[in-house]
N, C-alpha and C positions, 0 to 999 in steps of 0.2 A: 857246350854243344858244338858239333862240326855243323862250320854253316855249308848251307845248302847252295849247291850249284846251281845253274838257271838250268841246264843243261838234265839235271836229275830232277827238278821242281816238275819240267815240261811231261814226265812220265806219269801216269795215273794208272792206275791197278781197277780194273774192272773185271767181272765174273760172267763166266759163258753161260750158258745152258745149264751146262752140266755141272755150275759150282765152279771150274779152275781159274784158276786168276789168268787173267790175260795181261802181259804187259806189251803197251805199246811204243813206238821208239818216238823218242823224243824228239830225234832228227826230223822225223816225218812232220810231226807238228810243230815245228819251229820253223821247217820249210813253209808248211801253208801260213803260218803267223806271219813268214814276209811274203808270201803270195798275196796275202788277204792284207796286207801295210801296202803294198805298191797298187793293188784296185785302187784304192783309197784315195792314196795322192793322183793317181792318173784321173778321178772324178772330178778333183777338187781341179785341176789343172785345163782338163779337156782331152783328147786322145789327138793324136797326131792324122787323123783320117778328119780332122773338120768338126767332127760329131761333138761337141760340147757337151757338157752335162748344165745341169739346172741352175748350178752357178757360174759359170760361163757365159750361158745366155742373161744371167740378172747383172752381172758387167758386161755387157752387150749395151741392153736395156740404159743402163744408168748412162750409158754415155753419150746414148740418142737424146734421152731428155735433159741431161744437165742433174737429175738427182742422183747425188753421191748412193753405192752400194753398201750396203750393212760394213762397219767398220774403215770407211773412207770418211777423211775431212771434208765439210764443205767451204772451199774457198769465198771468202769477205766480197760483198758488192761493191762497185766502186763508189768512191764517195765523191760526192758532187764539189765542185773547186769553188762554189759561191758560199760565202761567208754573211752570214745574219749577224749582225748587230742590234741588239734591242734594249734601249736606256729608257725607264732603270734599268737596274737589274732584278732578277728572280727574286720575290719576295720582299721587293723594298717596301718602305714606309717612309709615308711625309714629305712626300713625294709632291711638288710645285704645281698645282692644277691647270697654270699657262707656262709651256715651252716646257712642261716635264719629262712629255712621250716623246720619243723618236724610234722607229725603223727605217733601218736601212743594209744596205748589201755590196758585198765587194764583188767582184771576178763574176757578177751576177746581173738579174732583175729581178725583181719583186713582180712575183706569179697575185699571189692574196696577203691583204692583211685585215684582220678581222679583231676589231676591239669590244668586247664587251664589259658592262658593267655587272654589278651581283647578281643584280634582279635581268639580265640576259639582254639587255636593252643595248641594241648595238652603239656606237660610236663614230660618226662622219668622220671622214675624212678619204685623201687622196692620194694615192702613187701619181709621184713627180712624171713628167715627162718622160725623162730619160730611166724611169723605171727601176732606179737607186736607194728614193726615197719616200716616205709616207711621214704624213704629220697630221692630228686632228684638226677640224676646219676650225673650231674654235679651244675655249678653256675645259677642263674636266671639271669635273664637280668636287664639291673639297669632303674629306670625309668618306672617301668611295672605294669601294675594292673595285680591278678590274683586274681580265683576261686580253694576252695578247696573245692569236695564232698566226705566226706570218711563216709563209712559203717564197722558197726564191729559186730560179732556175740560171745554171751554167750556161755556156755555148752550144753544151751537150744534149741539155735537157736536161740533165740531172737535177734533182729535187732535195732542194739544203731547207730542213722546216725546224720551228724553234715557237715552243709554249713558256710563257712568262705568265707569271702575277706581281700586284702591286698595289697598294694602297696612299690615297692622296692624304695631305693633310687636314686635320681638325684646324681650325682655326684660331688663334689663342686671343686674338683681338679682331674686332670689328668694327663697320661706321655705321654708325645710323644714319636712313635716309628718308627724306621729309620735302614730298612737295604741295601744291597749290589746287591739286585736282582731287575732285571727288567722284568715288566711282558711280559713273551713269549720270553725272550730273551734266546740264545745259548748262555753255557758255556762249559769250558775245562771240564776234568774228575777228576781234581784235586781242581774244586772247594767247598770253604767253604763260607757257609753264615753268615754273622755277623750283629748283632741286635744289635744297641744300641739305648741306653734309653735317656734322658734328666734329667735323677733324679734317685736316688739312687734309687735300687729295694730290698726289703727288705725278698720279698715273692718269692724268686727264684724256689723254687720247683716249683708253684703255675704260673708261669710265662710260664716255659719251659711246662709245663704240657697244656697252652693254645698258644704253636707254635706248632704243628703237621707237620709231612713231612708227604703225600701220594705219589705213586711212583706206574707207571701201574702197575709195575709186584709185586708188595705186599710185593715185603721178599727183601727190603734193607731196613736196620735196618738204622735209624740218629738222635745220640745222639748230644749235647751239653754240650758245656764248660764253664763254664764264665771267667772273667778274668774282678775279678774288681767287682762292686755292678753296674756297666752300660754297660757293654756289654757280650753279651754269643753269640758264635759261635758255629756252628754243622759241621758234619760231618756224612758221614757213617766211617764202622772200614777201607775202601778199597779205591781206586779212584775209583768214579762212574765207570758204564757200558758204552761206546758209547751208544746213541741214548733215555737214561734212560728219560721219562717226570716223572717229579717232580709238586707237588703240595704242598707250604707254606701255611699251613691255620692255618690262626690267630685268635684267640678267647681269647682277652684280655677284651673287653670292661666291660666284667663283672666280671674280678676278678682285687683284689684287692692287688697292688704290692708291698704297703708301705700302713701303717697306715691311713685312709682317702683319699687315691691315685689310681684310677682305670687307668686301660688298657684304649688307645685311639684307638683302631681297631678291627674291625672285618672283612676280608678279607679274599678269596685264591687268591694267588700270583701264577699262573706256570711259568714253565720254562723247558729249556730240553739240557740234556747231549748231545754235539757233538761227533766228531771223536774225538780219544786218541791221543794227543801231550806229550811225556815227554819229555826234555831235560835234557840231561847233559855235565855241564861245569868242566872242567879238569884245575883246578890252576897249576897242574903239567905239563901237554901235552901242554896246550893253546889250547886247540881244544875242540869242544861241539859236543858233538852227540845227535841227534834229531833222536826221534823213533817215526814216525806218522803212526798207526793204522798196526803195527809190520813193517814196512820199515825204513830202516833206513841209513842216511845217517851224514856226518861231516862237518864241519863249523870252519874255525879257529877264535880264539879269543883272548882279553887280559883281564886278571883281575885285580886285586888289587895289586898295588905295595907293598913290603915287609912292608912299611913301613904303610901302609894305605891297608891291606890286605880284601879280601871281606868275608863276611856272610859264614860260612859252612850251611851244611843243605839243609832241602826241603821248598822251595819256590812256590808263586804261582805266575801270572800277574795278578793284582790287576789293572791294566788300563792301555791304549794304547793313546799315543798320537801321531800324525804326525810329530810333534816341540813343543816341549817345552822351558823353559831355567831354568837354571843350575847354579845356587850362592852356592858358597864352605859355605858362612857365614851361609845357612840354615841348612848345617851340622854338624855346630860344627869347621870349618878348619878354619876359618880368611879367608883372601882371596885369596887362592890357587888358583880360576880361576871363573869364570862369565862368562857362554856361553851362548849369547841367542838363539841360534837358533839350539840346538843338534834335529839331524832328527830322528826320528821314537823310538819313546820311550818308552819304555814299564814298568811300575813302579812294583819292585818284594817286597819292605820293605814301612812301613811309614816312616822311619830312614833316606831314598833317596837313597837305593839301585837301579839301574833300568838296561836293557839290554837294550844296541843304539846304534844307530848308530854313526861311529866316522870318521869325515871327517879330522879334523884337524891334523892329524898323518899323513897325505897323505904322506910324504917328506920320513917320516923312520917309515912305518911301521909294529907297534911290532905284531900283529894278527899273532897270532902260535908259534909266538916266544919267546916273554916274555911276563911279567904281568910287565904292567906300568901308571894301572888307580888307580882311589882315592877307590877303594870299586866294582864298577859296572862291567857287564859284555858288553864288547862292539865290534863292526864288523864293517868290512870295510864300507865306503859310503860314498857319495857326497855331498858338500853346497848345502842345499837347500831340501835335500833327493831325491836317486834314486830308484825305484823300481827297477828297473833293478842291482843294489849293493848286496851283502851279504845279511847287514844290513835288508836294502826294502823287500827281498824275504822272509827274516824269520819275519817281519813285517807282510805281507800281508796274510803269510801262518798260524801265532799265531791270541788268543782268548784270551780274559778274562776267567780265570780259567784253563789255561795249565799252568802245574808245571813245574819249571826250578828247577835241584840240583846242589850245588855246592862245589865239592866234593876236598881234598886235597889243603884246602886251610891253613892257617898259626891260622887264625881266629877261634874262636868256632861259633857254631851253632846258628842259630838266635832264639833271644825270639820269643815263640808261638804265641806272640800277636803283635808282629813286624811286619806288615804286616797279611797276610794270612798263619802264619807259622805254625799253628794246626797240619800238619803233623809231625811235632817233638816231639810231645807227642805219646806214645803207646797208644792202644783202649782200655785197662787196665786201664789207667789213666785218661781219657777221660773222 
């Protein structure tokens, strides 16, 4: 087939009226075909008289407001020259629950940073001074998913922002921890609380820094001692107040005590100061004066034979029992004597110091007269234990945590850690 010219295409055969073919010329409509192409572009363009057409004026428009027109690129915002650092990183795990979080910023400041944990519970902490950096006030929790949203601004203002996740660690070992207080129980005013560990503690600052003492009245100061790599005692510099409530609160679980070894509690523990008991016992007189809440009265006693003389020093009662019994062999004596049944007992050393009752003297008894016990401080009383005795009365009327001294005796002073003896250290040394 002869191909077709554009020129013979452009012709169309149409019928008049009267049936004849009409042929029209093709020139003619190939003229208007560029007549009708240059309308076209002159709309798309705009006319040289000013008059735009419809897309003229929407690139008008785009360029008043900044929004690119149909088929225009929209050029990139600028990016802020301040740099977010956030360690971990996105997604870590096992992750150190003290000194693991850090944000901070370069060529910048830190506008917000926002820590939270799974359950949405936010997380303290501070932007530095100079606006650089942020760190939680204390440790995270072990075991814990969290969110970190932090924002930081340029010279500019421009806004550099950065969302992380992260998970701390599980713990693979722990310490157990074991002290002297029960909760909501009354103690003396001369008591000392002591923490011990089950495994060396390596992080003692770190330790004491996660037992806090609260106290209604705000302003009793209670430091701690250690004595050893497993156990630290506290104290205030004074003997508590009568009537002082105390609050133990423990926040070990998340720090770290020894090398791969976290705290086993998180807890508050109260408790609260009774009336003021002091005693004192007189190796020289045989007599002990008892000062309860400034009243005071005397009691005869006997202490430590010359030979077997007792503890100088301040003492605390460290536990009360109804009957106990009493093997010289637990103390180092051979077997001096084996009582089972001494009444009303009150243990003042771990060494087997204690104040009791002493029935077996009954015949020639030395109470005020001389000292003729192995160590202990001891008062009249009955087989079996009388309340109504010496012994019984200052039994029923003592606590755990009232201090006994024992003063003029032959003996030095008892180690601090012999018992509850803390008081023999000055608050200087403390």
């Amino acid at each position: 087939m002869k191909p077709v010219r554009a020129a013979d295409a452009a012709i169309r055969t149409t019928t008049n009226r009267r049936g004849r073919a009409v042929r029209r010329s093709a020139v003619a409509l190939a003229m208007g075909g560029v007549l009708l192409f240059t309308a076209a572009c002159g709309d798309d363009k705009g006319s040289d008289n000013g008059s735009g057409s419809g897309g003229g004026d929407a690139a008008a428009t785009a360029g008043a407001n900044g929004t690119p027109a149909p088929g225009q690129s929209q050029a990139a915002p600028k990016a802020s020259a301040a740099v977010l650092t956030v360690e971990p990183k996105d997604g870590a795990q096992d992750v150190a629950p003290t000194n693991g979080l850090n944000v901070s910023v370069a060529n910048g400041k830190l506008a917000t940073v926002e820590v939270t944990d799974k359950d949405g519970k936010p997380v303290a902490g501070a932007i530095t001074p100079d606006g650089t950096a942020w760190k939680p006030s204390g440790a995270l929790a072990v075991g814990m998913a969290y969110k970190v949203n932090a924002q930081a601004k340029d010279a500019e203002g421009l806004v550099a922002a950065s969302t992380t996740s992260f998970t701390t660690l599980t713990p693979a070992k722990t310490i157990s921890t074991n002290d002297n207080i029960s909760d909501n129980a009354t103690y003396g005013v001369g008591m000392i609380v002591s923490v011990v560990f089950n495994k060396d503690v390596k992080n003692k600052d770190a330790v004491v820094k996660g037992i806090t003492f609260e106290t209604a009245d705000g302003a009793t100061e209670v430091k701690g001692h250690w004595f050893g790599a497993r156990r630290v005692d506290f104290r205030p510099a004074e003997y508590w107040k009568p009537g002082t409530k105390v609050t133990i609160k423990y926040r070990l679980k998340n720090v770290e005590v020894a090398p791969g070894i976290y705290g086993d509690v998180d807890k508050d523990e109260p408790f609260t100061i009774g009336r003021s008991q002091v005693s004192t016992a007189d190796a020289a007189s045989h007599q002990m004066t008892v000062i309860r809440d400034g009243q005071s009265h005397t009691v005869p006693v006997t202490l430590g034979a010359d030979a077997t003389p007792s503890w100088g020093g301040t003492m605390v009662i460290m536990s009360k029992e109804a009957v106990t019994r009493m093997n010289s062999q637990t103390v180092g004596l051979g077997g001096e004597y084996d009582i089972q049944d001494v009444p009303h007992a009150m243990r003042l050393t771990t060494s087997g110091t204690f104040v009791h009752g002493n029935y077996w003297s009954k015949a020639n008894p030395p109470f005020g007269r001389s000292n003729g016990s192995h160590g202990c401080v001891s008062m009249a009383d009955e087989k079996g234990g009388s309340d109504s005795s010496v012994a019984g009365k200052f039994f029923n009327d003592s606590m755990i945590g009232d201090v006994v001294k024992i003063v003029n005796t032959k003996e030095k002073n008892v180690a601090p850690d012999n018992g509850l003896g803390g008081w023999n250290i000055n608050w200087a040394n403390w």
